[in-house]
GUBANU-11001 format. One record per residue (C-alpha): chain; residue in one letter; x, y, z. Coordinates in steps of 0.05 Angstrom, whole numbers, plus 5000, padded with zeros to 4 digits. Example, Ala and Ser with C-alpha at 12.3 -4.5 7.8 and 13.67 -1.06 7.14 Angstrom:
residues 2
node unit=A code=a px=5246 py=4910 pz=5156
node unit=A code=s px=5273 py=4979 pz=5143
***
This chain:
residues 242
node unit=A code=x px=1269 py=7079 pz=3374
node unit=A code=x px=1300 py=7100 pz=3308
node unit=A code=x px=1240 py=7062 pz=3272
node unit=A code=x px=1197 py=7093 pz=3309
node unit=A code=x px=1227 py=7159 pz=3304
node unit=A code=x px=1238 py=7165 pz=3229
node unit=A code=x px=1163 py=7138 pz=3215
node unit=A code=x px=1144 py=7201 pz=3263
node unit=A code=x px=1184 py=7253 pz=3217
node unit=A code=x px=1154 py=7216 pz=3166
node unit=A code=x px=1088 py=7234 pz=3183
node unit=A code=x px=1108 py=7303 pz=3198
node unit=A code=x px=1139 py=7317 pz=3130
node unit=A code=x px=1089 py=7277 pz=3100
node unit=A code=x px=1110 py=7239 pz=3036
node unit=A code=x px=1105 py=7263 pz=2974
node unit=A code=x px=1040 py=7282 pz=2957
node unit=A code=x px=1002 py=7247 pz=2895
node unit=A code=x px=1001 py=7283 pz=2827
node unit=A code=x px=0936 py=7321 pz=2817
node unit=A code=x px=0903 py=7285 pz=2761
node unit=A code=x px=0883 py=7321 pz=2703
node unit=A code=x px=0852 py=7313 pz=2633
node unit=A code=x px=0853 py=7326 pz=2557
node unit=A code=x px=0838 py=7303 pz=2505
node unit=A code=x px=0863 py=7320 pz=2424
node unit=A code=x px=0849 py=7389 pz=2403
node unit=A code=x px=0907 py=7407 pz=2353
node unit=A code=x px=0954 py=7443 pz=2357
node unit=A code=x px=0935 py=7451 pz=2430
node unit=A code=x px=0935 py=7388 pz=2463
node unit=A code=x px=0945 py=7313 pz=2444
node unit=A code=x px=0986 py=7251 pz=2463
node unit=A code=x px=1017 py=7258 pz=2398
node unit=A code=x px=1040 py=7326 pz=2404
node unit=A code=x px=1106 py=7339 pz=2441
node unit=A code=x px=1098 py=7348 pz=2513
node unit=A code=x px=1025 py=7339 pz=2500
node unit=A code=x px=1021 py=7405 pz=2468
node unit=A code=x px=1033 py=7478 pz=2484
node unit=A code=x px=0978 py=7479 pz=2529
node unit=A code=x px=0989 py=7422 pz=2561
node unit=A code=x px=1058 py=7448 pz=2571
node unit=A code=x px=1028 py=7505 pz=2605
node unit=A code=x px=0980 py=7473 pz=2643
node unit=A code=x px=1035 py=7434 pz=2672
node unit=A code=x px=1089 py=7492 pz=2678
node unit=A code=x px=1030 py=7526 pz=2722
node unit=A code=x px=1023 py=7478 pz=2772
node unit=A code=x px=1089 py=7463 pz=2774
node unit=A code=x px=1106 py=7537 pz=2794
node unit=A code=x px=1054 py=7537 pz=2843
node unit=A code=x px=1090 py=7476 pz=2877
node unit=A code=x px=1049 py=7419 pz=2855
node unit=A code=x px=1063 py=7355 pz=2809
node unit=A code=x px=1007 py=7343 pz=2763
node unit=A code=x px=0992 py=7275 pz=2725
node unit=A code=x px=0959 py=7289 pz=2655
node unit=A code=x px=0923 py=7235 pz=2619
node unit=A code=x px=0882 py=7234 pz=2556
node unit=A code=x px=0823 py=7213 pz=2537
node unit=A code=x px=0758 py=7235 pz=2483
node unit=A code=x px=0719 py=7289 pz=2504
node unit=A code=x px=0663 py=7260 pz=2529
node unit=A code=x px=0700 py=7217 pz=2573
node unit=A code=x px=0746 py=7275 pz=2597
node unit=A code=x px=0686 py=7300 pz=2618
node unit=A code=x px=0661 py=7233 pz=2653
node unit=A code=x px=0729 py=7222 pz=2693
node unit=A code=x px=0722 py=7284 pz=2720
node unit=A code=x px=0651 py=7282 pz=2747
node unit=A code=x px=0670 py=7209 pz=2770
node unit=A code=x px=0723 py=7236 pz=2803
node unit=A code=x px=0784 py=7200 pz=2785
node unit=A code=x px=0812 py=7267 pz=2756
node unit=A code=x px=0807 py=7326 pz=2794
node unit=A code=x px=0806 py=7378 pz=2723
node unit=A code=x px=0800 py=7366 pz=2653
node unit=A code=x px=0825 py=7419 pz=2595
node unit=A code=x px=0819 py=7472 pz=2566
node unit=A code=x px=0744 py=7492 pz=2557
node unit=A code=x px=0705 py=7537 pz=2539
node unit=A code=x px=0637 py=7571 pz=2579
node unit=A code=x px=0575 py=7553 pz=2551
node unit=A code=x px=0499 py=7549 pz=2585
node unit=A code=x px=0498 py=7479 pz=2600
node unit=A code=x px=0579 py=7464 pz=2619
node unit=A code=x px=0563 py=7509 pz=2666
node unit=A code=x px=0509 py=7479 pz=2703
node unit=A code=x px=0558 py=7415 pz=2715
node unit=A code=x px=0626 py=7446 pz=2720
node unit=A code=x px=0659 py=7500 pz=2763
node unit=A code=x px=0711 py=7546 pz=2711
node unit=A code=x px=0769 py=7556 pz=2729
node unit=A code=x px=0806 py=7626 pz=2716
node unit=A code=x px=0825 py=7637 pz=2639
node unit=A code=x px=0890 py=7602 pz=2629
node unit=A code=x px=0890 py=7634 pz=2565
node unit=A code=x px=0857 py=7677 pz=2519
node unit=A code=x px=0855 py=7667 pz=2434
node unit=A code=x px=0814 py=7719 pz=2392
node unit=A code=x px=0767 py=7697 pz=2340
node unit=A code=x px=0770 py=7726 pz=2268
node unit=A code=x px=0729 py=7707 pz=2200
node unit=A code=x px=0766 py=7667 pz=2146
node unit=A code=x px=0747 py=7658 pz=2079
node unit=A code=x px=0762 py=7635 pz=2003
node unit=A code=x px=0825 py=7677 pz=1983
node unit=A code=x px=0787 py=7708 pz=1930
node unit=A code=x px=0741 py=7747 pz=1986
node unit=A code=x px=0795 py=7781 pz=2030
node unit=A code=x px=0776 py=7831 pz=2065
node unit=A code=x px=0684 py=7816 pz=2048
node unit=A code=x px=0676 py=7812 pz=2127
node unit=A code=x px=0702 py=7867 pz=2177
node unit=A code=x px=0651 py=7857 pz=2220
node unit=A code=x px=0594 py=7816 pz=2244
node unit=A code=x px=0534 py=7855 pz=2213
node unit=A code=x px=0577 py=7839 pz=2141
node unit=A code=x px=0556 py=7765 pz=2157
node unit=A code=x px=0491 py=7777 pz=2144
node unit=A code=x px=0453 py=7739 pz=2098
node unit=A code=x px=0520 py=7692 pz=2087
node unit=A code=x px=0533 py=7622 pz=2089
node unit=A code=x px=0572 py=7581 pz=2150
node unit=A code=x px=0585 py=7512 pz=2175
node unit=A code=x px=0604 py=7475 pz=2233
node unit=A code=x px=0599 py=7407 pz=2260
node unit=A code=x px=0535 py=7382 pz=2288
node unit=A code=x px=0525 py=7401 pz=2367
node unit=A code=x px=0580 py=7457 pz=2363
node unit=A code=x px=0570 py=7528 pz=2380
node unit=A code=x px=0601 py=7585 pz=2326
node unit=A code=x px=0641 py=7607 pz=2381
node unit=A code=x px=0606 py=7679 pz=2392
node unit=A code=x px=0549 py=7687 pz=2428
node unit=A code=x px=0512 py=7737 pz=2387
node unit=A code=x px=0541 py=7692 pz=2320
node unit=A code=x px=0498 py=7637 pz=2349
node unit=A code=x px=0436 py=7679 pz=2358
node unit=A code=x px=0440 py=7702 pz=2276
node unit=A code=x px=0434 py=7632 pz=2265
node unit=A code=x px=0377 py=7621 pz=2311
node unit=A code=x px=0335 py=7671 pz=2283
node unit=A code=x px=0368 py=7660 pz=2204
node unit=A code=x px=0406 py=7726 pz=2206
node unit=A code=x px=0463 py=7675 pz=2171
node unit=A code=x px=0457 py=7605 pz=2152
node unit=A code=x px=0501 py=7546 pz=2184
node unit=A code=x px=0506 py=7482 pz=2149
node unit=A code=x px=0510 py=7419 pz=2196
node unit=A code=x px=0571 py=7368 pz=2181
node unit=A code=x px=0598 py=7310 pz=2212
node unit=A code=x px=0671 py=7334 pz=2222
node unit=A code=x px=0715 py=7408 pz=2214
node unit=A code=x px=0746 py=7376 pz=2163
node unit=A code=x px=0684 py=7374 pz=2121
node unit=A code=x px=0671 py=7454 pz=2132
node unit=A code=x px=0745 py=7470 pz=2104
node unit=A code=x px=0727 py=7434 pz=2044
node unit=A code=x px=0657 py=7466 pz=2033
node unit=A code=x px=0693 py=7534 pz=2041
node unit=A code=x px=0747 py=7519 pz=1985
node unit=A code=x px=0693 py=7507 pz=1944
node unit=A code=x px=0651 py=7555 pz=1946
node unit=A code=x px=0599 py=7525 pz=1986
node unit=A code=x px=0593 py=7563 pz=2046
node unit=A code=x px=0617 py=7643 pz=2055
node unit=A code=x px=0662 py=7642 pz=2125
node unit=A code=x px=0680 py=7600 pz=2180
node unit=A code=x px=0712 py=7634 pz=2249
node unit=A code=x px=0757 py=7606 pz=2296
node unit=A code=x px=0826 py=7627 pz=2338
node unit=A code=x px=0880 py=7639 pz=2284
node unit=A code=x px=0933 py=7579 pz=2309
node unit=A code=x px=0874 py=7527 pz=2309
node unit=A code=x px=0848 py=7553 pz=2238
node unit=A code=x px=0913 py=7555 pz=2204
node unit=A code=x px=0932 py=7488 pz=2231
node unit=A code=x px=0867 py=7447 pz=2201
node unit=A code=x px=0879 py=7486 pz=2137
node unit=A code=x px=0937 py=7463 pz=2137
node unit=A code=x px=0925 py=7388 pz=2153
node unit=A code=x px=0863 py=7389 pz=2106
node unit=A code=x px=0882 py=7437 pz=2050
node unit=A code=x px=0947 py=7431 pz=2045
node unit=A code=x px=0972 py=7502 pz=2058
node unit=A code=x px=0940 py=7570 pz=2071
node unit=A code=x px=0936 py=7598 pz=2000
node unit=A code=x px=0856 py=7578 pz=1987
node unit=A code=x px=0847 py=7632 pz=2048
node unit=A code=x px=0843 py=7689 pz=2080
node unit=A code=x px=0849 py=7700 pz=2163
node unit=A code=x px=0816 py=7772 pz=2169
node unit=A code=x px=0846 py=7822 pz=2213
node unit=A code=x px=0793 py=7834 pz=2254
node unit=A code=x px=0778 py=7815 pz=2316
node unit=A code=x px=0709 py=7790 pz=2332
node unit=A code=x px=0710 py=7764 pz=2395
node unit=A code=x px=0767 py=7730 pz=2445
node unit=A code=x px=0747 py=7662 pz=2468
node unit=A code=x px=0783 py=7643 pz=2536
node unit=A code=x px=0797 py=7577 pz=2557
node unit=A code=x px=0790 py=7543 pz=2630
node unit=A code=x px=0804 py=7482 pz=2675
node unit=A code=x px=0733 py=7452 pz=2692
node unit=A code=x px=0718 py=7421 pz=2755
node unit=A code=x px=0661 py=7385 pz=2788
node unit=A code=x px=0606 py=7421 pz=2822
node unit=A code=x px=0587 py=7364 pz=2862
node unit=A code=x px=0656 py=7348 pz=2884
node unit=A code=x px=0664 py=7365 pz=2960
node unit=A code=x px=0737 py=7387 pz=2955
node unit=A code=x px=0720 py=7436 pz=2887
node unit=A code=x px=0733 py=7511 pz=2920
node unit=A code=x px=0806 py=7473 pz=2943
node unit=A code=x px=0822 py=7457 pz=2879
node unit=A code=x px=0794 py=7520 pz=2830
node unit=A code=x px=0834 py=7562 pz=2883
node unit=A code=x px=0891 py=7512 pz=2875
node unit=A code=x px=0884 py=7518 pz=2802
node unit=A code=x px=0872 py=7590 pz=2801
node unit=A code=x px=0937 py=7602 pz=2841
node unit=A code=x px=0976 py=7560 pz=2798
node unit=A code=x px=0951 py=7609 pz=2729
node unit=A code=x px=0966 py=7667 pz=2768
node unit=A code=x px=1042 py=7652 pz=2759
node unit=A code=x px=1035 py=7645 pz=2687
node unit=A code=x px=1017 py=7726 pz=2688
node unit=A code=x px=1066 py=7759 pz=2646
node unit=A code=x px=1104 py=7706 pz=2627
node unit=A code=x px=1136 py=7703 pz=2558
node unit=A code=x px=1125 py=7638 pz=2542
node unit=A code=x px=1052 py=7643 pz=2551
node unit=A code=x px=1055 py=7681 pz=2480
node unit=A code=x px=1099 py=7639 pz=2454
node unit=A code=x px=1064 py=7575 pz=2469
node unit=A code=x px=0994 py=7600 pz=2458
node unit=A code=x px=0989 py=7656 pz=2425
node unit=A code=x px=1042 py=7659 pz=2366
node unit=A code=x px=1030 py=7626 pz=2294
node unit=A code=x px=1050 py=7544 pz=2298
***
């Protein structure tokens, strides 16, 4: 009887559940196997769930096949991503698990040349090939040749076309900017970070549409950001300079 007993609380309590699976890949300083902890937003991510009562199991992998594992089904999220027209015919968005605004840089020398985005008029700007600019209406200057946007193979190679003169502006969120200056120029003195605010970019869990279980987990997920509202070390993760 005791066998029998204990496998019957057992079932009742229920072992412990799996780890929810999620994904992501290297996006410094964000996330990466490299960084500690798997970076501040994987930190988050984690602390999140964890609140919310739930283990979570992060792996890593390239983009593309962050992407794949999740529509295969062997993770249940991958993160953090952006919205854009065809992401979202795939992927179900999770709520923002954090927000970054987005703000022009350029050479040193032109501090303070673009305070808005009308000023980019006319201008030169790169990115790498198949990437957005980041703001909607941005993209639509380039569409129509409002601005210009040279095509590279890597962010790297736009850093370098800035610092010399190539190209006019880039624009990204302030802790991701200043950390590939960094890595590529050495320090921030070629640049200047404007003040201004052009748009916020927010960043989300993505989750299959197909997947039969999806409105379980995005209200899972959501429930596990809602505890990171308020919380001081969202700032200090996220939003605060590296």
């Amino acid at each position: 009887m005791v066998p029998v007993t204990t496998g019957v609380l057992l079932a009742a309590t229920g072992a412990a559940a799996d780890p929810i699976r999620l994904v992501t890949g290297t996006w410094a300083p964000f996330t990466g196997r490299e960084q500690p902890g798997g970076g501040p937003v994987t930190r988050l991510v984690r602390t999140a769930y964890e609140r919310a009562g739930h283990e979570v199991k992060v792996v890593y992998r390239p983009w593309k096949r962050a992407e794949q594992a999740v529509r295969r089904g062997t993770t249940e999220a991958a993160f953090p991503y952006t919205r854009n027209g065809a992401r979202q015919e795939r992927y179900v968005y999770s709520d923002p698990i954090f927000t970054l605004p987005i703000v022009p840089m350029t050479r040193a020398g032109d501090a303070g040349r673009i305070t808005s985005l009308a000023d980019m008029r006319g201008l030169h700007t790169c990115a790498p090939q198949g990437w957005s600019l980041g703001i909607a209406k941005l993209d639509r200057m380039a569409a129509d040749g409002t601005i210009h946007v040279q095509r590279t193979r890597a962010y790297a190679q736009c850093l370098k076309l800035l610092d010399r003169g190539r190209i006019d502006f880039l624009v990204g969120e302030p802790p991701r900017l200043r950390d590939q200056v960094k890595r590529v120029l050495g320090d921030m003195a070629p640049v200047h970070l404007g003040d201004v605010v052009l748009s916020r970019s927010s960043f989300h869990l993505i989750f299959d549409k197909t997947d039969p279980n999806v409105t379980e987990a995005v209200a899972r997920a959501n429930a596990a950001i809602a505890t990171l509202d308020g919380s001081t070390e969202y700032r200090s993760r996220v939003e605060e300079k590296p």
